[in-house]
RONUZA-579447 format. One record per atom (N, C-alpha, C, O): residue in three letters; x, y, z. Coordinates in steps of 0.2 Angstrom, whole numbers, plus 5000, padded with zeros to 4 digits. Example, Ala and Ser with C-alpha at 12.3 -4.5 7.8 and 13.67 -1.06 7.14 Angstrom:
<pts>
ALA506649725039 ALA506249785039 ALA506649845039 ALA507149835042 SER506449895035 SER506849955036 SER506450005039 SER506750065040 
</pts>
This chain:
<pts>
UNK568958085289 UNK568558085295 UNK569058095301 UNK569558065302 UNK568758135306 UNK569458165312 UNK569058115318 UNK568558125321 UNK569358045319 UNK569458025325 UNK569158055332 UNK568758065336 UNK569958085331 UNK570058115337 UNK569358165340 UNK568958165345 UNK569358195335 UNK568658245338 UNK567958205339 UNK567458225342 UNK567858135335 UNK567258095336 UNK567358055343 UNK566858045347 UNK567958035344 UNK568158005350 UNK568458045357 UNK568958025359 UNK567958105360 UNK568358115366 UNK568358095373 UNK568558115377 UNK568058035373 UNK568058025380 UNK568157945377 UNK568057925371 UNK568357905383 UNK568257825385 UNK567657785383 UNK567557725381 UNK567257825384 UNK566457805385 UNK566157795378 UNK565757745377 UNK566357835375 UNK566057815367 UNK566457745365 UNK566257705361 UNK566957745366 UNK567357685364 UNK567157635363 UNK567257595358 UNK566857635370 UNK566657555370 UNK565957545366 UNK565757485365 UNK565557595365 UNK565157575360 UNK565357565353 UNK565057515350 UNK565857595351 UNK566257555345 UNK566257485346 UNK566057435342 UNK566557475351 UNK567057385349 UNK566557355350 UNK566557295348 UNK565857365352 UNK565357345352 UNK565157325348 UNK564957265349 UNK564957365340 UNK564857375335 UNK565257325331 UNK565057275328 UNK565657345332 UNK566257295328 UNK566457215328 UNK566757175324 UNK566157215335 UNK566157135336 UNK565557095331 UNK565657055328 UNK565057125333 UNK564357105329 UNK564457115322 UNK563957095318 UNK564957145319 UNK564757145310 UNK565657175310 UNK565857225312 UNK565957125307 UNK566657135305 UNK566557115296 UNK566257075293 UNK567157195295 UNK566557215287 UNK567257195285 UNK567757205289 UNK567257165277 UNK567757135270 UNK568057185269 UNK567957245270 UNK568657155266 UNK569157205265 UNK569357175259 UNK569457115258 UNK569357225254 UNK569357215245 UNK570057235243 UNK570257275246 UNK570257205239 UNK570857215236 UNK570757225229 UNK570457165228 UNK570757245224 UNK570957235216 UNK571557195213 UNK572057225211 UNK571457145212 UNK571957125207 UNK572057125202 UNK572657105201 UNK571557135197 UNK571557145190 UNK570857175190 UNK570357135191 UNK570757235189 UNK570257275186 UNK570357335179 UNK570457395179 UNK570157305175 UNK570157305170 UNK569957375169 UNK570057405163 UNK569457415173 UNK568957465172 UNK568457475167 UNK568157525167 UNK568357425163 UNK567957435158 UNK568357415152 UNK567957415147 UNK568957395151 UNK569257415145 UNK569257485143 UNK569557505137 UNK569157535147 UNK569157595146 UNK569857635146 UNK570157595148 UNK570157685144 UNK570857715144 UNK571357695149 UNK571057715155 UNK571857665150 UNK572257655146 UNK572157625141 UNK572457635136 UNK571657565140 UNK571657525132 UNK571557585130 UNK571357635132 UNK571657565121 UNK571557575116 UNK571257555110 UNK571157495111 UNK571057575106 UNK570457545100 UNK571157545094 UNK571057515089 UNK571657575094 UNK572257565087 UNK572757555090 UNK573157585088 UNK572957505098 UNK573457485101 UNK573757425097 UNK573357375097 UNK574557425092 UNK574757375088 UNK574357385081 UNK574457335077 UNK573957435079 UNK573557445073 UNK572857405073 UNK572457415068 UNK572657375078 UNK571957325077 UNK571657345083 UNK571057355083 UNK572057375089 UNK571857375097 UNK571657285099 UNK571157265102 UNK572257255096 UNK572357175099 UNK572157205107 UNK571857255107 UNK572257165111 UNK572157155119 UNK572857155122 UNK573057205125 UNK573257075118 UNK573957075121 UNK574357135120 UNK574357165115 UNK574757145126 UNK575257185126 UNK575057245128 UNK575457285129 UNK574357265129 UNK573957325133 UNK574057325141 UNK574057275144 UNK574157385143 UNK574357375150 UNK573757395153 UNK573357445152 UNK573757335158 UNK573257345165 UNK573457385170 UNK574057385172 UNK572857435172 UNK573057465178 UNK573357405185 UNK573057355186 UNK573957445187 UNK574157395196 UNK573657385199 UNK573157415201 UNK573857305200 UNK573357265205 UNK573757225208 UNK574157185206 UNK573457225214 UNK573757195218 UNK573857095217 UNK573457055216 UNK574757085218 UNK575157045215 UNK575257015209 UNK575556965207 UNK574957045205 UNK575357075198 UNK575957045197 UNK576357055202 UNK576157025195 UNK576956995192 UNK577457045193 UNK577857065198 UNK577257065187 UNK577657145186 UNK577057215184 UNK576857235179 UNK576857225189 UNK576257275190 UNK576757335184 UNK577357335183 UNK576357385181 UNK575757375180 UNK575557325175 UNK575757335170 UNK575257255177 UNK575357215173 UNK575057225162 UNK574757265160 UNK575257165159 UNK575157185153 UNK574657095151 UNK574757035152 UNK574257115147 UNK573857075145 UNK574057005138 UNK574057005132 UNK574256975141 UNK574456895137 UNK574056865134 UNK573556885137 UNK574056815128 UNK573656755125 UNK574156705125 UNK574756715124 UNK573756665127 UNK574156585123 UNK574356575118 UNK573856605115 UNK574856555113 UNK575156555108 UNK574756495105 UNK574556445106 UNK574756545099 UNK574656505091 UNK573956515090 UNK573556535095 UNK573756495084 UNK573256515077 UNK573156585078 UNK573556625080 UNK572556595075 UNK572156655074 UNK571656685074 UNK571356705069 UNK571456665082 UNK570756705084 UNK571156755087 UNK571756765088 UNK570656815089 UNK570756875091 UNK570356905097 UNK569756885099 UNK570556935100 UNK570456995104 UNK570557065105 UNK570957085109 UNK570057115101 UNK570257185102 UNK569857235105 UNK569257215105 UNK570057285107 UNK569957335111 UNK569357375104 UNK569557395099 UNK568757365106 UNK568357415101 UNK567657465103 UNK567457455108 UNK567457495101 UNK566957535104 UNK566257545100 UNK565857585100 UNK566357465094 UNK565557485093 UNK564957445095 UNK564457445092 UNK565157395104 UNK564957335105 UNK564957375111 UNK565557395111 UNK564657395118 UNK564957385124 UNK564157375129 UNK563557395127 UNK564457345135 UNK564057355138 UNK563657395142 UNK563957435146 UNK562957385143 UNK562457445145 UNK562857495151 UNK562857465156 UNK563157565153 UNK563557585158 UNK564157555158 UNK564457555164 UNK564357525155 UNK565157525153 UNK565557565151 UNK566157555150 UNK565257605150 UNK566057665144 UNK565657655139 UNK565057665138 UNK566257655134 UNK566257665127 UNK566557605124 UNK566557595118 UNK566957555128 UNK567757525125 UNK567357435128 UNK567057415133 UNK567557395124 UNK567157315127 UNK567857285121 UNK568157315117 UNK567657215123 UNK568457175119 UNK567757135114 UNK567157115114 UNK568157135111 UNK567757085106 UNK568257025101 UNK568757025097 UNK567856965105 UNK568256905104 UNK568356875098 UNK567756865096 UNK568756835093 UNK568256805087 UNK568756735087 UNK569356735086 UNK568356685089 UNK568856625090 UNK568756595082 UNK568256595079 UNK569656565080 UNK569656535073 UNK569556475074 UNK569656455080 UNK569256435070 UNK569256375069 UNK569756315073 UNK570356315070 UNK569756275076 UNK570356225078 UNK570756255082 UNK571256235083 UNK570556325085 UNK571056365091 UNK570656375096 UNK570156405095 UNK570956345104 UNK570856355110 UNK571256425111 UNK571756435107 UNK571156475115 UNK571456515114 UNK571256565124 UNK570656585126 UNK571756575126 UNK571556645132 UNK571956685132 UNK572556685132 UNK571356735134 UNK571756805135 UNK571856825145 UNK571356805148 UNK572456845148 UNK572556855154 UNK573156905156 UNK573656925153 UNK573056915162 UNK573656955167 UNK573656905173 UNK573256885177 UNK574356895171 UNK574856835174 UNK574656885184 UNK574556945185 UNK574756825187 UNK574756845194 UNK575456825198 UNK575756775198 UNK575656855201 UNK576256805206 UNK576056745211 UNK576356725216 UNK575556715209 UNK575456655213 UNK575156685219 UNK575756685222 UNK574756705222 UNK574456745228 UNK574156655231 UNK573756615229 UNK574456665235 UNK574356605241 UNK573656625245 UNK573456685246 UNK573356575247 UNK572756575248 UNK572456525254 UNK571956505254 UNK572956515258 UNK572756445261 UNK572056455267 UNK571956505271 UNK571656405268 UNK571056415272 UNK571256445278 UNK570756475280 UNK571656435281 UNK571856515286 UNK571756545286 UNK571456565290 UNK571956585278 UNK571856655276 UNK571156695276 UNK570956755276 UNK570856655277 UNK570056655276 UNK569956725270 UNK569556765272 UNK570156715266 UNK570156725259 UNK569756715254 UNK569756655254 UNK569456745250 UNK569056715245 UNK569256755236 UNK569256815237 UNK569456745231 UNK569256755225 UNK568856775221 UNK568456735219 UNK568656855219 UNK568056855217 UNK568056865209 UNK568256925208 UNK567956845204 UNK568056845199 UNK567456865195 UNK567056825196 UNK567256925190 UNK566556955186 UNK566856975180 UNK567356985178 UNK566356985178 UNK566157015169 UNK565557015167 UNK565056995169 UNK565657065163 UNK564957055157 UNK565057025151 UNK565557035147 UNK564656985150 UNK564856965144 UNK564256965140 UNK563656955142 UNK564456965133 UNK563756945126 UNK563956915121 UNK564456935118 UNK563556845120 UNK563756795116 UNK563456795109 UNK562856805109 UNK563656795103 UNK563356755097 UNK563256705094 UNK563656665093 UNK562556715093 UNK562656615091 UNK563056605088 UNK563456655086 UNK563156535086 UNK563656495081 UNK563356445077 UNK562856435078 UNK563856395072 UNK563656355072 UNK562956385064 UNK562756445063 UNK562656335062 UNK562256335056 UNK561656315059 UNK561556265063 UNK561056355058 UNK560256375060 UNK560156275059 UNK560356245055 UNK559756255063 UNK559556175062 UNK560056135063 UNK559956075065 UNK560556155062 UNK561256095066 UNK561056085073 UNK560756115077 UNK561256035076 UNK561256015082 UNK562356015082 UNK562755985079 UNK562556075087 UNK563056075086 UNK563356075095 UNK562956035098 UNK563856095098 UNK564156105103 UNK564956145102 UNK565556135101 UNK564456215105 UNK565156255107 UNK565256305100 UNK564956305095 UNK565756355100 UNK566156355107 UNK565956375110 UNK565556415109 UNK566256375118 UNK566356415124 UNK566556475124 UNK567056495121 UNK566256505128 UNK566556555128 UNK566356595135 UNK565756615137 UNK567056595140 UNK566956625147 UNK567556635150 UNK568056655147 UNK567656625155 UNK568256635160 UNK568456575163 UNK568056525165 UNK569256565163 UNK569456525167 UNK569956555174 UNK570156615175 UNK569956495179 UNK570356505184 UNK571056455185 UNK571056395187 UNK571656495184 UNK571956445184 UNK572456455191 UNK572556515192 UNK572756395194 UNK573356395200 UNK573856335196 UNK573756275195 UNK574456385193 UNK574856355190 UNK575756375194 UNK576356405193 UNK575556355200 UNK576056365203 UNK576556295203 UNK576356245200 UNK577156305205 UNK577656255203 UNK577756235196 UNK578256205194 UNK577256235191 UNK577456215185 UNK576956165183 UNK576956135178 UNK576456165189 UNK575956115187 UNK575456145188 UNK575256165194 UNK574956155181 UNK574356215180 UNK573856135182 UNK573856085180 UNK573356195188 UNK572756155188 UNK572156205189 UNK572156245193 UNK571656195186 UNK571056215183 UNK570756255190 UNK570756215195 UNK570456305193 UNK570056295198 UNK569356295197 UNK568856275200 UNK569256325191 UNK568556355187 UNK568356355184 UNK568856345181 UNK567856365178 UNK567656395173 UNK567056385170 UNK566756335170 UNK566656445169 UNK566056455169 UNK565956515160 UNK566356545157 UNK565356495160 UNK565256535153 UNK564756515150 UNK564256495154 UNK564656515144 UNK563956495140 UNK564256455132 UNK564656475127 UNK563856405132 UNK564156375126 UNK563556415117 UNK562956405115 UNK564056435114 UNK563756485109 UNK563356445105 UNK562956475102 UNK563356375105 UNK562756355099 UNK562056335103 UNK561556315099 UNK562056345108 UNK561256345111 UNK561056385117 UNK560456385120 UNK561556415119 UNK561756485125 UNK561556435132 UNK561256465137 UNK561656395131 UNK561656345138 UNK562156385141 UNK562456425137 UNK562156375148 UNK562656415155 UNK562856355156 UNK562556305157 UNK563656365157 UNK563856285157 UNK564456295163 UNK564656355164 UNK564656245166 UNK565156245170 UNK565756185169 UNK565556135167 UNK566256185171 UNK566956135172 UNK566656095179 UNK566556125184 UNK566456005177 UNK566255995181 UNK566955955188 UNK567255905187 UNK567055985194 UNK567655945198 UNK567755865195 UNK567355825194 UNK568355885195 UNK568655795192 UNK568855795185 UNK569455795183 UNK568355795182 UNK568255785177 UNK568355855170 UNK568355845164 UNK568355915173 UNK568155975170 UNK567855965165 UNK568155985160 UNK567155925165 UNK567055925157 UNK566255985159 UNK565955985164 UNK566156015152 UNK565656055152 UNK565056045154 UNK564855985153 UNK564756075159 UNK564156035160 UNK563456095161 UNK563356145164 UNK563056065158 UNK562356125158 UNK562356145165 UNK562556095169 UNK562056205168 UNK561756215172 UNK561056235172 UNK560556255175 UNK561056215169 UNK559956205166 UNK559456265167 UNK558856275169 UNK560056315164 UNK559856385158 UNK559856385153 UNK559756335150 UNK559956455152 UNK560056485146 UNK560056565144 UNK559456585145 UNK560556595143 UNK560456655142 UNK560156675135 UNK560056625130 UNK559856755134 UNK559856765127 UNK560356775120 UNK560556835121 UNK560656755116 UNK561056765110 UNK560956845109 UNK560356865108 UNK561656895110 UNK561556965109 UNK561657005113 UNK561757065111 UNK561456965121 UNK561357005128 UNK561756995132 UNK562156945134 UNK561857075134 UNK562357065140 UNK561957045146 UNK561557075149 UNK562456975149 UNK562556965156 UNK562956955161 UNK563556935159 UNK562756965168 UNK563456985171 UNK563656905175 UNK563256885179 UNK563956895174 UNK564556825178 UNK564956825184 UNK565556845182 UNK565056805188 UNK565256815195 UNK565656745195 UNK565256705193 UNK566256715196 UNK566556655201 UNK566756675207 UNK567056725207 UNK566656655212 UNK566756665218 UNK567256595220 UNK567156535220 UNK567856635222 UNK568356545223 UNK568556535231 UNK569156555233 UNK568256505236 UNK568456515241 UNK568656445244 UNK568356395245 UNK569556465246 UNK570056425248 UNK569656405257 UNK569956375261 UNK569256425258 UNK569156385266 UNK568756335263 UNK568656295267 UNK568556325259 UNK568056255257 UNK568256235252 UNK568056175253 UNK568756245246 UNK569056225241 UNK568456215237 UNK568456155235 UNK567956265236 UNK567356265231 UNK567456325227 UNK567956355228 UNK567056355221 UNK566856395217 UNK566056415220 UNK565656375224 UNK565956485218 UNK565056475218 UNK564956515210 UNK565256555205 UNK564456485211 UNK564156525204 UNK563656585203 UNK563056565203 UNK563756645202 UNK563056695199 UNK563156705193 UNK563656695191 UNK562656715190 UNK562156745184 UNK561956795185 UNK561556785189 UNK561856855184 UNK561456905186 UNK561356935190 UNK560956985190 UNK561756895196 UNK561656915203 UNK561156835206 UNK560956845211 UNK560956785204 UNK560656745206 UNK561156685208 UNK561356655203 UNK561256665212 UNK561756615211 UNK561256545211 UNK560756525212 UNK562056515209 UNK561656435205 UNK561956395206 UNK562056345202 UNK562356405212 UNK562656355216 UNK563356345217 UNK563856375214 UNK563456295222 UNK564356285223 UNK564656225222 UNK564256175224 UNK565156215220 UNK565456155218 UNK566256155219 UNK566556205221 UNK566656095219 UNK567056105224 UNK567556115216 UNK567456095211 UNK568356145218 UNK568856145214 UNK568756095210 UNK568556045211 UNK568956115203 UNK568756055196 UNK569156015197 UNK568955955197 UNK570356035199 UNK570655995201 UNK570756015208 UNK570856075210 UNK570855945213 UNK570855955220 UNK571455965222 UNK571955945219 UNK571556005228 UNK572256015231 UNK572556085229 UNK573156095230 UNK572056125227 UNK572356175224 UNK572456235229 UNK572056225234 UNK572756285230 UNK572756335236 UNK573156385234 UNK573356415239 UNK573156415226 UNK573556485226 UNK573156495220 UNK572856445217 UNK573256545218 UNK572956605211 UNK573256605206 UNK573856595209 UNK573556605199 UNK573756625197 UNK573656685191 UNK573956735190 UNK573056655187 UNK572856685184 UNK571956685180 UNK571956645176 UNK571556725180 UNK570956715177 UNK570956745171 UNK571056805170 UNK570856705166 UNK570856745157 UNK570156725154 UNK569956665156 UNK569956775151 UNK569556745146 UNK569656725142 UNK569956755137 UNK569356655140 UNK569256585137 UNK568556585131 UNK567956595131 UNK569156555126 UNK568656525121 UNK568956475116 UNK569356485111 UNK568456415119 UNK568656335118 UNK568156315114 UNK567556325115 UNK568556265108 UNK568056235104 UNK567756165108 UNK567956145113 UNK567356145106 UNK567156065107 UNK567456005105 UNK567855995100 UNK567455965110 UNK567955895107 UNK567755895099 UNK568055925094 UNK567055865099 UNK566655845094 UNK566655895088 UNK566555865083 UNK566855975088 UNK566756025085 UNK567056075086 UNK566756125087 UNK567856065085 UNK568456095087 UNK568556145080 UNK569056175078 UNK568056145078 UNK568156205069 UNK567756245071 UNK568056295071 UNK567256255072 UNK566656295075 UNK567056375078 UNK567356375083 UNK566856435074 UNK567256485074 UNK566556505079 UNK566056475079 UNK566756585082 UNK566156605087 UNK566256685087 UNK566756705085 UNK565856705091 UNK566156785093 UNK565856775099 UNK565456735100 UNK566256845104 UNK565956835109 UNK566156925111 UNK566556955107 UNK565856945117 UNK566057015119 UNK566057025126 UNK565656995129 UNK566757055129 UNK566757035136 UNK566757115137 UNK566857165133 UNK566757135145 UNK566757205146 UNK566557205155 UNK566257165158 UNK566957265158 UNK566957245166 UNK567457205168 UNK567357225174 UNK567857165167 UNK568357115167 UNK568557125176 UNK569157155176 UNK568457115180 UNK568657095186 UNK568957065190 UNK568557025192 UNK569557055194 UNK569856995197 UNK569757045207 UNK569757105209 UNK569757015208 UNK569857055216 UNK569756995223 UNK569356955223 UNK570357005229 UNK570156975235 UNK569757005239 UNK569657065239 UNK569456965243 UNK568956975248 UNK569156945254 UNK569256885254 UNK569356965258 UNK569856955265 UNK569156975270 UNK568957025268 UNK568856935275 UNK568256935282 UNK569056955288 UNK569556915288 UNK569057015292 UNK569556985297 UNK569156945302 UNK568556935301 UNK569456925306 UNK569256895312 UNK568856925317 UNK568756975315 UNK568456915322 UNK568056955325 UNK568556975331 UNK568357025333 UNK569056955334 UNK569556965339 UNK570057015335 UNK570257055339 UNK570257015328 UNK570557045329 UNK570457125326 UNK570857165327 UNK569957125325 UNK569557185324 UNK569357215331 UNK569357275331 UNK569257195334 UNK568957225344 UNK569657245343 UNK569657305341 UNK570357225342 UNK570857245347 UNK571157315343 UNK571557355345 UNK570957295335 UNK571257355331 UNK570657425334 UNK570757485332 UNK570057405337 UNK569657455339 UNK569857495344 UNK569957555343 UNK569957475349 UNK570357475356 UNK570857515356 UNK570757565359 UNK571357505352 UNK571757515350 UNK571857615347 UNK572257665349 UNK571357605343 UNK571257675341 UNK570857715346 UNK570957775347 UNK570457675349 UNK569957705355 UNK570657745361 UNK570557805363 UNK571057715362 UNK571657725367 UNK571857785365 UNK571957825368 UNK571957785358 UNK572657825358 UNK572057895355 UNK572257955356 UNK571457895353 UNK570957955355 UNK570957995359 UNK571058055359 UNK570657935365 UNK570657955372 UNK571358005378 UNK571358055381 UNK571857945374 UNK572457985376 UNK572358065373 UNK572258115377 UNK572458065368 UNK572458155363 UNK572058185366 UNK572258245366 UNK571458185368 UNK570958205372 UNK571158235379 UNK571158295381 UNK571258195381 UNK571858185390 UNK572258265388 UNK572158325390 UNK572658245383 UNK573158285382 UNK572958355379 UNK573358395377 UNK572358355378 UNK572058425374 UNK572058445380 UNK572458495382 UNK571558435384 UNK571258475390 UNK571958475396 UNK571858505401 UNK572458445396 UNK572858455398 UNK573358535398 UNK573858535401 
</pts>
């Protein structure tokens, strides 16, 4: 778009910054967008199309951009890249999880620790689609497993929780990490077994809360699970057995995989960056007809 030619005189200017004061618009960054699981993944990356070791396209504070997709160590649940599960306008490619018995287990792209502090007036925007299979044997009264995303801020060496949100596969309750305590807690839903839905965490360091959507409806905010938290490190997809029912194997399918900042500027400092360009317009103008 040419400025300069929408801008020749002083006079339009000020109807700009006018504009501007009354609605200062978000400024998005990607940090991990996955694009669907779509190419660069692979369906026979490592002979299975595992997850780890697939490179994510560069996102902003990446460790080592372009970064590369990690699990926590040990057992033998999986994560691969597959195309005969995906979500409605997703592609072709969705990960399909299969947690083993007696392993907690996450899949992520490490962050460099993206500082956040309520100054920043900064927010974390965290989504997927996901689709759960039941688990667990027909008539059991069972619990878990989980299966969804976590947030963690593992700066200095000491990992603390910011989030976590998902659906427990033996009864497809919507459940949440409650503040303090992170223990599972219903949110007094329920999705359907086999459906994709889409999942939103929303983490914002001016209030030291989470918010919650489903669907696009949200279902509320709650404050950090551990307190005092103020940097990013990383969001993985989690799948966690039950105290009670730490054997209980599960599938799940994730697709859409999102991490991204959401920065509001100021309303002051948006007038000045208006102004700004309004001037040096105006000037070019001056000097045309000069």
């Amino acid at each position: 778009m040419n400025r300069q030619r929408l801008l020749p005189s002083g006079l339009l200017v000020i109807g700009l910054v006018a504009c501007v004061v009354g609605e200062a618009s978000a400024v998005s960054l990607d940090i991990v967008n996955a694009g669907g699981f779509e190419l660069p993944f692979t369906t026979v990356f490592g002979g299975t199309g595992q997850l780890e070791g697939q490179v994510n396209p560069a996102g902003e504070g990446q460790a080592v951009p372009p970064g590369q997709w990690q699990r926590t160590p040990g057992g033998t649940s999986t994560a691969r890249v597959q195309s005969a599960v995906v979500a409605p306008g997703g592609g072709t490619q969705a990960v399909r999880i299969g947690r083993a018995a007696d392993n907690d287990v996450r899949w992520a792209v490490d962050v460099d620790h993206l500082g956040h502090p309520a100054s920043s007036l900064s927010k974390i925007v965290i989504s997927w689609d996901m689709r759960v299979e039941e688990s667990g044997a027909p008539g059991v009264v069972t619990s878990g497993p989980f299966f969804g995303v976590d947030a963690f801020d593992d700066r200095d060496g000491a990992t603390g929780l910011l989030a976590r949100f998902g659906v427990d596969s033996s009864d497809a309750q919507v459940v949440y990490a409650a503040p303090g305590t992170g223990l599972l807690t219903p949110l007094g839903g329920a999705v359907a077994f086999s459906a994709w839905n889409h999942f939103q965490i929303t983490l914002d360091y001016l209030t030291d809360q989470f918010t919650l959507l489903l669907n696009d409806a949200p279902l509320g905010s709650f404050a950090f699970v551990d307190a005092g938290l103020d940097h990013f490190s990383f969001a993985g997809l989690a799948a966690l057995g039950d105290s009670a029912f730490p054997a209980l194997p599960g599938i799940t399918y994730f697709d859409n995989f999102r991490v991204r900042t959401e920065s509001v500027p100021e309303p002051g400092s948006a007038v000045l960056l208006t102004l700004a360009l309004g001037v040096m317009a105006y000037v070019r103008s001056r000097r045309a007809r000069a």
